[in-house]
N, C-alpha and C positions, 0 to 999 in steps of 0.2 A: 658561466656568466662573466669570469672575468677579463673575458676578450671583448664584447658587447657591454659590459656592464649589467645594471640591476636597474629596473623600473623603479623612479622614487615613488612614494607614498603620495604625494601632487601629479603627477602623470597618471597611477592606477585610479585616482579619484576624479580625475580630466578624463578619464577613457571610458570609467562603468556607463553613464546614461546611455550611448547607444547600442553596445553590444544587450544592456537591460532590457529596450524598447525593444530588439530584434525578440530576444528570448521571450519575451512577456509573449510577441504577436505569434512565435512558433508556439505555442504554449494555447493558446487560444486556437488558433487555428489547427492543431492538433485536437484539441479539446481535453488537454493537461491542465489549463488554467485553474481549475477549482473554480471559478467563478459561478454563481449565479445569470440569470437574465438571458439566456437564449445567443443561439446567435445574432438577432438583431441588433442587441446590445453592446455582443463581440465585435459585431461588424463597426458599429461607432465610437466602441474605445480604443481597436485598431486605427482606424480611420483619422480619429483623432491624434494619435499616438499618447494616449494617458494611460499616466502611471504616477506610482504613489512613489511618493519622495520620504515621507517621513512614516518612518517603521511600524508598521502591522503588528497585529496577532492574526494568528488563524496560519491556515497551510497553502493558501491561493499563490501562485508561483510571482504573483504580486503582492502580496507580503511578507515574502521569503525574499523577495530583490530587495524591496524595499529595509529590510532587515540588513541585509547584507552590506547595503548603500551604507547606511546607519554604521553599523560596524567599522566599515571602512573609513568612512573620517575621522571616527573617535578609535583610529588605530590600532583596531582586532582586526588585523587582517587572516589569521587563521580562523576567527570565527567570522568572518567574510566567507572564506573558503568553503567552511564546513556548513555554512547556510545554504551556498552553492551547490554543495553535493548532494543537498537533501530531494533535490530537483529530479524529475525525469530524464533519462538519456537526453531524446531531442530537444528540449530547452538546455544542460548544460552543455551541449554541442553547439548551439549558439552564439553560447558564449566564449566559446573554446580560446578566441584568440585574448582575451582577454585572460582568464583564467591561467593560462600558461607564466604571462610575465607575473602574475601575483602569485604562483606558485614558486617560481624562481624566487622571487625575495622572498616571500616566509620562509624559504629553507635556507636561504643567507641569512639571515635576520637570525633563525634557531643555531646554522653554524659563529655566525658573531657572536652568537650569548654563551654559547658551549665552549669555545676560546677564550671567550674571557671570563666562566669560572673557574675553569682549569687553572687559569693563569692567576689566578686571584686563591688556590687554594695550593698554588705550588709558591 
């Protein structure tokens, strides 16, 4: 990363909604979603493009984004990640493009902290 750089924490948070809306629609349309209400329902929360912003309970691949979303502003971006991985294959292949730059920083972020305990215990 250090030829590109590191996605900041304002970029990953500017980027989740639509890589989310894709996943939620693959997820539905797969019929991964967890959700209730038939397709009818799917077909008009797709159609719509809705989706929940403010964090869930329960296991619906829309309360696990919306979890995730959550985490990611208030700056858990590993447990962003790890909410993401709790997803089926073709919803977190959805997201893939997204997922990559946030995985890149958490592991600069963990390499930053590991240098600077080091450096603070030598």
């Amino acid at each position: 990363p250090a030829s590109e750089g590191v996605a900041s924490r304002a970029e990953l948070i500017e980027a989740f909604p639509e890589p989310a809306r894709t996943a939620l629609a693959t997820a539905r349309r797969e019929g991964l979603s967890g959700e209730e209400g038939g397709r009818v329902a799917g077909f008009f929360r797709d159609t719509l493009q809705l989706r929940s912003t403010a964090p869930g309970e329960g296991g619906t691949t829309d309360a696990v984004l919306s979890r995730a979303e959550a985490a990611l502003r208030d700056g858990r971006l590993t447990e962003a990640l790890s909410e993401i991985e709790a997803l089926p294959e073709p919803v977190r292949e959805a997201m893939s493009d997204w997922i990559a730059p946030a995985r890149t920083r958490a592991e600069a972020l963990a390499a930053a902290d590991t240098l600077s305990q080091s450096l603070t215990e030598n």
